[in-house]
C-alpha positions in Angstrom: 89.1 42.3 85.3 87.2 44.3 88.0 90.2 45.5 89.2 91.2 47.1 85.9 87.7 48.5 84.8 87.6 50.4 88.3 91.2 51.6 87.8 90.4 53.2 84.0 86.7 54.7 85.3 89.4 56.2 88.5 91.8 57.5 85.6 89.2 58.9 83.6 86.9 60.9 86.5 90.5 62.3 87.9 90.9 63.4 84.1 88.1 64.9 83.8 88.4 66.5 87.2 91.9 68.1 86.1 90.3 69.4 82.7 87.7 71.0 84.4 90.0 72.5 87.3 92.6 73.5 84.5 89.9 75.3 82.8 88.2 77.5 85.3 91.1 79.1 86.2 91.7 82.4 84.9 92.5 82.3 81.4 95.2 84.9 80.0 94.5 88.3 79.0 91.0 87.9 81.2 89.4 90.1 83.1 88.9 89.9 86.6 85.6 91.6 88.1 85.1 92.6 91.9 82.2 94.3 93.3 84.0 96.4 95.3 85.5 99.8 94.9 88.7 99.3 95.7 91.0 96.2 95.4 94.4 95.4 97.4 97.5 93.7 95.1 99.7 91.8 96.8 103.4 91.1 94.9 105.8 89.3 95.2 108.3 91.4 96.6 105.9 92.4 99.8 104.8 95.4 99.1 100.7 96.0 99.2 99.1 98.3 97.2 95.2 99.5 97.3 93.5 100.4 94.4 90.8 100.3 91.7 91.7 97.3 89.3 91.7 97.3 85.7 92.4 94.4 83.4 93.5 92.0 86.4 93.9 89.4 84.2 96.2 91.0 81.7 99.8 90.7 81.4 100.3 94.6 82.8 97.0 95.3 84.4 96.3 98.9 85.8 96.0 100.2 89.1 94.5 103.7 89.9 94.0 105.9 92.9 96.8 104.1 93.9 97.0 103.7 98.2 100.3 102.3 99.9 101.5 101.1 103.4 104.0 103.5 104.6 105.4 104.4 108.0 105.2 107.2 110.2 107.7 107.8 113.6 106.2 109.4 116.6 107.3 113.1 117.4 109.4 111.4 120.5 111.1 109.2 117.9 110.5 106.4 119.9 107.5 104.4 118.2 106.5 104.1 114.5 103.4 104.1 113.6 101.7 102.6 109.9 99.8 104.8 107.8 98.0 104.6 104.6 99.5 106.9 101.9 97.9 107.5 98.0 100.8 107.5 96.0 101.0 111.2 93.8 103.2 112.9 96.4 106.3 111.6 95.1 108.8 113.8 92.7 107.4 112.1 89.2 103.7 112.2 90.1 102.5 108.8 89.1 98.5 109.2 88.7 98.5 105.5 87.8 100.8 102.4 88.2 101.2 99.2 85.6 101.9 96.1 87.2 103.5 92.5 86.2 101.2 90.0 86.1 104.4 87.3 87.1 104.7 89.7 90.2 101.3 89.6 91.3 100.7 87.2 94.3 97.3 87.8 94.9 94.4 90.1 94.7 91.8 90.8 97.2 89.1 92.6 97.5 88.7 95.6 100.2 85.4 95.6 102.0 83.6 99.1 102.0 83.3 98.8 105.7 87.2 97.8 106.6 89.7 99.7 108.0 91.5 100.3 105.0 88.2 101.8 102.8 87.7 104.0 106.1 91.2 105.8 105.4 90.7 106.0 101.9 87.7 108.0 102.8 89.4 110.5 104.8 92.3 111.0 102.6 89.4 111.7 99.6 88.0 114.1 102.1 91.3 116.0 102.9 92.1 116.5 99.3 91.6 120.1 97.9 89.2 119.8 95.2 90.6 120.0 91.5 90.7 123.4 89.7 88.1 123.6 86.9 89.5 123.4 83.3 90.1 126.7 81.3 
């Protein structure tokens, strides 16, 4: 008898334990909120990308000012070299990227004092400032 009362007081603490894990997970369509600038996506296919969040938690949440990984050889050809890139440059101009929720691994944030911030910095820095509106 003292056997079975301790077994169902087990089954129901590990139940409640589940319901209460299961629940403060991040609900669909939530939002996510960091308290840094600057957030870096990782998916599922490997690629990184560094940007500000919006709507992490919905099903196609929005990245902007949108920084990549890419790689740079050395002018003897003989090393490569990683650098960070903001996505723009390419032939369609993407200001702004959706993303799969089912393709997103994880989200981190990026500290204002890493090495990743630091080059965002400098790229902000090299960019000509925009043309006023006529």
């Amino acid at each position: 008898m003292k056997n079975t009362f301790v077994c169902i007081i087990s089954i129901i603490l590990f139940s409640i334990f589940l319901i209460a894990l299961v629940t403060s997970c991040n609900k669909p369509g939530e939002n996510l909120s960091f308290s840094t600038e600057y957030q870096a996506v990782f998916l599922d296919n490997g690629q990184v990308f560094f940007g500000k969040l919006e709507n992490g938690g919905a099903e196609h949440p929005k990245l902007t000012e949108v920084y990549y990984i890419g790689q740079q050889p050395a002018p003897d050809g003989k090393q490569v070299a990683n650098i960070l890139l903001k996505r723009g440059g390419e032939w369609h101009g993407p200001e702004f990227m959706y993303l799969t929720k089912n393709h997103i691994v994880m989200i981190e944030p990026v500290s204002p004092t890493s090495r990743v911030a630091e080059l965002i910095k400098e790229l902000k820095a090299k960019q000509p400032a925009a043309e006023p509106a006529k």
